[in-house]
DRENDO-152091 format. One record per residue (C-alpha): residue number from 1; residue in three letters; x, y, z. Coordinates in steps of 0.1 Angstrom, whole numbers, plus 2048, in hexadecimal, padded with zeros to 3 digits. Example, Ala and Ser with C-alpha at 12.3 -4.5 7.8 and 13.67 -1.06 7.14 Angstrom:
BEGIN
SITE   resi   resn    px    py    pz
SITE      1    ALA   87B   7D3   84E
SITE      2    SER   889   7F5   847
This chain:
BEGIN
SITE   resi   resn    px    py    pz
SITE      1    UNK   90B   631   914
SITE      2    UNK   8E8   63D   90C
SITE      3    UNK   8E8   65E   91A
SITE      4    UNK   8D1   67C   90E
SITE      5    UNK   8DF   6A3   907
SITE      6    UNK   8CD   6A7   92F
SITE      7    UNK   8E5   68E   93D
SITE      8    UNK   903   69A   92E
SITE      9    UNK   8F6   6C0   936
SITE     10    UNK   8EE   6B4   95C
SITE     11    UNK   916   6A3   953
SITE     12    UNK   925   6C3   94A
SITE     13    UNK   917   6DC   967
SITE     14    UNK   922   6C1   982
SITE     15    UNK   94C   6BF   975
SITE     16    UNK   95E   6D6   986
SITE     17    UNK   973   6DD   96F
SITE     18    UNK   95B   6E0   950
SITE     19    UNK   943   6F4   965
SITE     20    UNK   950   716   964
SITE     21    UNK   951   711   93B
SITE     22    UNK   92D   715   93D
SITE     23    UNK   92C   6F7   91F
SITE     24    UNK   90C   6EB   90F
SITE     25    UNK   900   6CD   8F8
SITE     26    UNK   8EB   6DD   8E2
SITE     27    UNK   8E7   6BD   8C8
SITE     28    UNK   8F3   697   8C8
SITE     29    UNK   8F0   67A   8B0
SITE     30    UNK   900   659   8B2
SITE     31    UNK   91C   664   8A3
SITE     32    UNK   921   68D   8AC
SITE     33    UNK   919   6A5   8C7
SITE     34    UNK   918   6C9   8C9
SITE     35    UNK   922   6E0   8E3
SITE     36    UNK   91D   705   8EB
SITE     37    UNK   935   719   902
SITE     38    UNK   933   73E   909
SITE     39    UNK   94C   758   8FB
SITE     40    UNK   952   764   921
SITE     41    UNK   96F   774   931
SITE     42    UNK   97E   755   940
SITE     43    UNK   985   745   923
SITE     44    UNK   993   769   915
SITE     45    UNK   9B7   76D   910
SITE     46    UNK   9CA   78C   90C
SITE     47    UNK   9BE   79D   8EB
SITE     48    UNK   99F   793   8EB
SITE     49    UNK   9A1   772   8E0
SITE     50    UNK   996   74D   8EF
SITE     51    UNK   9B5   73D   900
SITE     52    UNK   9C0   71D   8EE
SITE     53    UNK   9BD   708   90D
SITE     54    UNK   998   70D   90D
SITE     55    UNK   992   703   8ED
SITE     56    UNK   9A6   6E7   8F3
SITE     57    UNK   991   6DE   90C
SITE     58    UNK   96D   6E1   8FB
SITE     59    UNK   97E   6CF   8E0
SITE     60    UNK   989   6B0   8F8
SITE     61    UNK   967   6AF   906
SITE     62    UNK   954   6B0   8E4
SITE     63    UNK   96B   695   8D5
SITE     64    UNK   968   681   8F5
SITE     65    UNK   93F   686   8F7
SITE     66    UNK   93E   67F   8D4
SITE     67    UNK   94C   65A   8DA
SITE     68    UNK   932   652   8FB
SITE     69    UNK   918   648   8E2
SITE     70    UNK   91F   622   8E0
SITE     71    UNK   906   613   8F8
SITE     72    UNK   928   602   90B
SITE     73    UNK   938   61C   914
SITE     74    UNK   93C   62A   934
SITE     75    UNK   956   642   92F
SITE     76    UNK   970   64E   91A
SITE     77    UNK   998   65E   920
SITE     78    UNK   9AA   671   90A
SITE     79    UNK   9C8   660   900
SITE     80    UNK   9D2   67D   8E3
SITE     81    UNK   9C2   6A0   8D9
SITE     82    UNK   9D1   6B7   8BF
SITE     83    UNK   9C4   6D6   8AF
SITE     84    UNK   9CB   6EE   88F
SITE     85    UNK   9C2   70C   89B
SITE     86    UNK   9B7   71E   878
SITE     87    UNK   9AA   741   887
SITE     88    UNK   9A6   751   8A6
SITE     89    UNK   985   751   8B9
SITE     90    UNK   97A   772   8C3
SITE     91    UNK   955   76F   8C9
SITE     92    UNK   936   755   8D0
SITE     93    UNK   92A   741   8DA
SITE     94    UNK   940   727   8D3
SITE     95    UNK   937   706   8C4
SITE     96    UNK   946   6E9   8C2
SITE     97    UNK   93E   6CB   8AB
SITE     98    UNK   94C   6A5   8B8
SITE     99    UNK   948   688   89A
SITE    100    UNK   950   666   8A5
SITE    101    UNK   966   659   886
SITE    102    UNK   96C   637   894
SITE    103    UNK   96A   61F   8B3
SITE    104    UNK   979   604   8BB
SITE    105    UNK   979   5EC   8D7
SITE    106    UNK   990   5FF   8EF
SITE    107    UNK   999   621   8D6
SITE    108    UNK   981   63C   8CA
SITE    109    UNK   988   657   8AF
SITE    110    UNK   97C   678   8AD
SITE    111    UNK   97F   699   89C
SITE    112    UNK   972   6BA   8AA
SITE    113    UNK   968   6DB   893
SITE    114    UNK   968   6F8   8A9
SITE    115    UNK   954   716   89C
SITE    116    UNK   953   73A   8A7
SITE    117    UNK   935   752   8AF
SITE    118    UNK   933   75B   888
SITE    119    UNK   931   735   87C
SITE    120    UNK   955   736   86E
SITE    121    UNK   96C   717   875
SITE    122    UNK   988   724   88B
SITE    123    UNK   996   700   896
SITE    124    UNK   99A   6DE   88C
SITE    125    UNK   9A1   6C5   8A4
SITE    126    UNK   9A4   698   8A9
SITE    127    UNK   9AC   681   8C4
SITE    128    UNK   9AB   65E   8D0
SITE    129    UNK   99C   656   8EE
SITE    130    UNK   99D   635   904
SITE    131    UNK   97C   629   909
SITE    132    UNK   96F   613   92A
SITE    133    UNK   954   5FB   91D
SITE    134    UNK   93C   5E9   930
């Protein structure tokens, strides 16, 4: 899919569940995309810290973003996600960094860095996704 960061933006704001996330593409290659979400209060957890879901869920759209890049793709699934959380994230904005690592004809690869508001690397994430080609 040849899409530009507007596209996916435009993308974003129209999911309804994505939407409240506030997310933004702030960079995108062939191979990586970043993406920007506010530190805000409902993505807080008790103590202060983001809830685990959310980041699960920026990281399963960065990895799956990060795989949209092949001009024959329409769309993508997630068939696996898994993440190491290393530190907690206690401030932002949060950013999130999808790298293709491989795609195949029906299977794309991804891993996701997730960074907090200082820059430091609080989670490490990779999937597989299905992919629907043209």
């Amino acid at each position: 899919m040849d899409i530009t960061i507007q596209e996916i933006n435009d993308l974003l704001l129209n999911d309804n569940f994505l939407k409240p996330m506030e997310l933004k593409v702030t960079a995108k290659t062939d191979n990586e995309i970043t993406i920007e979400m506010p530190f805000t209060d409902n993505v807080k957890r008790f103590g202060g810290i983001m809830n685990g879901g959310a980041i699960m869920a920026l990281a399963d759209v960065a990895g799956g973003f990060a795989l949209l890049f092949d001009k024959d793709v329409l769309n993508q699934v997630t068939i696996n996600l898994s993440s190491n959380f290393i530190r907690p994230i206690s401030m932002g904005p949060v950013v999130a960094k999808g790298k293709k690592l491989r795609s195949g004809r029906n299977i794309g690869y991804s891993q996701i860095d997730i960074y907090d508001g200082d820059g430091n690397l609080c989670t490490v994430a990779t999937g597989s996704w299905y992919l629907y080609r043209e």
